[in-house]
Structure formats: C-alpha cells, structure tokens
N, C-alpha and C positions, 0 to 999 in steps of 0.2 A: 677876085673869086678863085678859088682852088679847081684845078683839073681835077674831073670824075675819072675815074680809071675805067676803061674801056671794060665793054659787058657783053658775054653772047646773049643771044635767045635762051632760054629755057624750054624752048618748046626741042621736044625728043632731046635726048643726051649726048651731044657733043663733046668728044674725047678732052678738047682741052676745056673745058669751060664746068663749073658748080653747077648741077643740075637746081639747085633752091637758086640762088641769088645770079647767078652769073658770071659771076668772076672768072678770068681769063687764066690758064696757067700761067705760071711766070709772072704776073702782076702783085702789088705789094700785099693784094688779100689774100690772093693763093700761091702763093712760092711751088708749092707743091699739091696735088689732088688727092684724094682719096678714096681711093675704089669702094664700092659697094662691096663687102665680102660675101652675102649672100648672092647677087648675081655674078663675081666677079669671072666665073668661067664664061659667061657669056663675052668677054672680050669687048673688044671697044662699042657693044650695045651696055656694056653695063655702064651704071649712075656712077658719077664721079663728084666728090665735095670737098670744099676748100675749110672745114670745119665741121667737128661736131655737131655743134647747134643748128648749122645746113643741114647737116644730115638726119638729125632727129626731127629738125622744122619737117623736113620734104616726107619723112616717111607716110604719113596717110597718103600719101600723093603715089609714092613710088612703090606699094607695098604692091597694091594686085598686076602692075607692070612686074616685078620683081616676081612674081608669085610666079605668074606665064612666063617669064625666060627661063626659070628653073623647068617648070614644065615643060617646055620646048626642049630643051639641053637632055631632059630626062626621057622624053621622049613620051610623056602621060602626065599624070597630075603632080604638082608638087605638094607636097608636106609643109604646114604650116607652124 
C-alpha cells in the first residue's frame, strides 16, 4: 500500500499547509503555496493553496473570511 503524504487540519489557515485539502509545503502536492491575493496583506492570516482548483474549490468557504480580513486591514468594510 502507498504512503499518504502527510496533511494539516484545515481548520483556520496554517502558513504551511492548502487551506482546501491539506497538503503540507514542501510535500510532492505542494512544492510550493499560493497566497490568496486578495487577503495576501493580511500576512500569514491569509489562505494559502497548493493549486488552482484548491483555490477555486475553497472560495465559497473563504470568501466572507476573506471579505473580514480585508475589512479589518482597512480598517471598515470591504468592497466586494
């Protein structure tokens, strides 16, 4: 039987880890992450993915989190 590659939680967003699936940085899913560009000033609160198709899965998920870090950053409401 083949080794699973190790996986965080997805619960809140962990710097190294695909906030959709889990994948670890550095493991053979995610070599490398991919910030959210919409929250990516929020710094290591923002959504990180080890793919497109992560990233477009998880947005109904991360959209009104996303929405409140911009608004917090801004300091009142975000623009959608």
């Amino acid at each position: 039987a083949a080794e699973e590659e190790p996986r965080c939680s997805t619960q809140g967003y962990p710097s190294d880890c695909c906030a959709q699936c889990g994948a670890l940085r550095g493991s053979e899913r995610a070599p490398k992450l991919r910030v959210c560009t919409r929250c990516k000033p929020a710094g290591e609160r923002a959504a990180r993915y080890c793919s497109t198709h992560c990233s477009h899965a998880h947005w109904p998920l991360h959209k009104p989190v996303c929405k409140a870090l911009r608004a917090e950053l801004a300091g009142g409401e975000a623009d959608m």
